[in-house]
Structure formats: structure tokens, C-alpha cells
C-alpha positions as CSV (number, residue, x, y, z in Angstrom):
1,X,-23.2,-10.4,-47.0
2,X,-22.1,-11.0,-42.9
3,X,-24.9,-12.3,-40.4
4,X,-24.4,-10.0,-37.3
5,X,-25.4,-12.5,-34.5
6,X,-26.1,-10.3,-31.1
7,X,-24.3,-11.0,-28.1
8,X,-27.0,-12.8,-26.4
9,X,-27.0,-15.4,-29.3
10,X,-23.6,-15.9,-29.4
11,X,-23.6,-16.2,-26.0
12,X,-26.4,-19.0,-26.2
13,X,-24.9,-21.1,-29.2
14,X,-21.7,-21.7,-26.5
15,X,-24.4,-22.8,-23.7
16,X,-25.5,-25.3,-25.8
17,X,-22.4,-26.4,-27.4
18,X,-20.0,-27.2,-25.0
19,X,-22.5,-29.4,-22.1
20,X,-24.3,-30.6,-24.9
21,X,-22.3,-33.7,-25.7
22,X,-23.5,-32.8,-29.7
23,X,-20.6,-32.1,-32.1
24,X,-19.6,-28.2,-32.9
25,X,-20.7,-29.6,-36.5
26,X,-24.1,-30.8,-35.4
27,X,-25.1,-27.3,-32.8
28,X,-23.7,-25.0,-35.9
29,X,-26.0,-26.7,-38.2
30,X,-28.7,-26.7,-35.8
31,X,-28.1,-23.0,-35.1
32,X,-27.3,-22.2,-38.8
33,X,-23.8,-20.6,-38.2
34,X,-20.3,-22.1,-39.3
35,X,-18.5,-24.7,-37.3
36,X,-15.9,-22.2,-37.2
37,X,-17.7,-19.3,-36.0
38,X,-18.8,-21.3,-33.2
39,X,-15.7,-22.9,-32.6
40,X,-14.3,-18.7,-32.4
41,X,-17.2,-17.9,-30.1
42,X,-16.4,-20.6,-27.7
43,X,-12.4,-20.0,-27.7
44,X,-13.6,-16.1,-26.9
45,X,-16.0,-17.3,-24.2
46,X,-13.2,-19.1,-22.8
47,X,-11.0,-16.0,-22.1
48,X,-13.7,-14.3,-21.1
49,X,-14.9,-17.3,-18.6
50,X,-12.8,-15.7,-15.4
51,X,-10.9,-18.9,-13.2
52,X,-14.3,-20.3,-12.2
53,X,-15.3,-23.8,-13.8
54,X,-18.7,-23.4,-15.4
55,X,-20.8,-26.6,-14.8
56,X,-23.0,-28.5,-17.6
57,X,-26.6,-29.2,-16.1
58,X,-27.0,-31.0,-13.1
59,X,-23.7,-29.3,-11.3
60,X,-21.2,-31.7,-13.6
61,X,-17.9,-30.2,-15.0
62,X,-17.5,-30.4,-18.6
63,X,-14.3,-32.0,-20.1
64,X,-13.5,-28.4,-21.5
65,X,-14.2,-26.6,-17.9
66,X,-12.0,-29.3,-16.6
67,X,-9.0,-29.0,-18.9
68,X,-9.5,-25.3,-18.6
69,X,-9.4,-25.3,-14.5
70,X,-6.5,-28.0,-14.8
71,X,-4.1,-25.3,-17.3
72,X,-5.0,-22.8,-14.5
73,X,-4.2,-24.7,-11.6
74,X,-0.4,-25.5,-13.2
75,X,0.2,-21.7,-14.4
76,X,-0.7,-20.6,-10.7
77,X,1.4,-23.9,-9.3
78,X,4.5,-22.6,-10.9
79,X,4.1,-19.4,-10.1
80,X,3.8,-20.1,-6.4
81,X,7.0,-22.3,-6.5
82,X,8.9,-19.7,-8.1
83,X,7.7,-17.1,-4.9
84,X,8.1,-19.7,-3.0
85,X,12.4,-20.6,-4.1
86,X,12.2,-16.6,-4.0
87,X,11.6,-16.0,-0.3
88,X,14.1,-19.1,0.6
89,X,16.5,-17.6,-0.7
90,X,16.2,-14.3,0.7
91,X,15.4,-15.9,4.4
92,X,19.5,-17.5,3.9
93,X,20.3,-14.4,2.9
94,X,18.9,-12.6,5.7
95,X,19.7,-15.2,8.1
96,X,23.6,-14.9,6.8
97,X,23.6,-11.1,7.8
98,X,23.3,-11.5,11.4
């Protein structure tokens, strides 16, 4: 039979797993859930998460809120190049009318 964890649990386990510094493995046992439904719950945390980094206690980024931020930051890089060759472009193009 399925264990239906509530949401406040769920959300809980991924507190204590990712600023832990404890292995997925170690939390799960602790919490007695699977590795891999913990491992599920923190990927869906992640999409859920917004663009802010979350901090671990003490104010202190975890590697994961790093990474996550760093993705972020190179998705929204490129795009802003991309607007940015955009607008060149029509500028010369704008500028050649005259």
C-alpha cells in the first residue's frame, strides 16, 4: 500500500535535506521515506522555488541554491544578449532610413 505524506512533510523532509550537509540516503532513512521520493520532492521543490536563492541556516547559500541561481543567471544572460543584437540591429536599420 502508498504512504500519503501531506504537503507540510514533504515540504519539511526538503528543509532538512538540502542545508543539512547529510546524504539524501541518511535524511530518507531518518525520515523513513525512499531516497528517491525525496530526491522527487526536492527536484519539485526546485521548480516550485521562484528565482530567489533560499539560504541554509545562518544566511549561507547552499551548493544546490547556488547552482540553481548560477543556471538562472545564464538563461536570463542569453536572453538579454539576444534583445540586446535585436535592437542593434533595428537602430542601423532605422538609422539607414533617414
Amino acid at each position: 500500500m502508498t504512504q500519503v505524506y501531506g504537503e507540510e512533510f514533504r515540504r519539511e523532509a526538503v528543509r532538512l535535506a538540502l542545508p543539512s550537509g547529510l546524504t539524501r540516503e541518511r535524511v530518507a532513512a531518518d525520515l523513513g521515506i525512499g531516497k528517491s521520493t525525496l530526491g522527487k520532492w526536492i527536484q519539485l521543490a526546485g521548480r516550485h522555488d521562484g528565482e530567489g536563492i533560499r539560504s541554509a541556516p545562518g544566511n549561507l547559500p547552499t551548493d544546490f541554491d547556488l547552482l540553481k541561481e548560477n543556471e538562472r543567471l545564464r538563461h536570463e544572460n542569453k536572453v538579454l544578449r539576444e534583445e540586446r543584437e535585436i535592437l542593434k540591429k533595428a537602430t542601423a536599420f532605422f538609422a539607414s532610413q533617414k
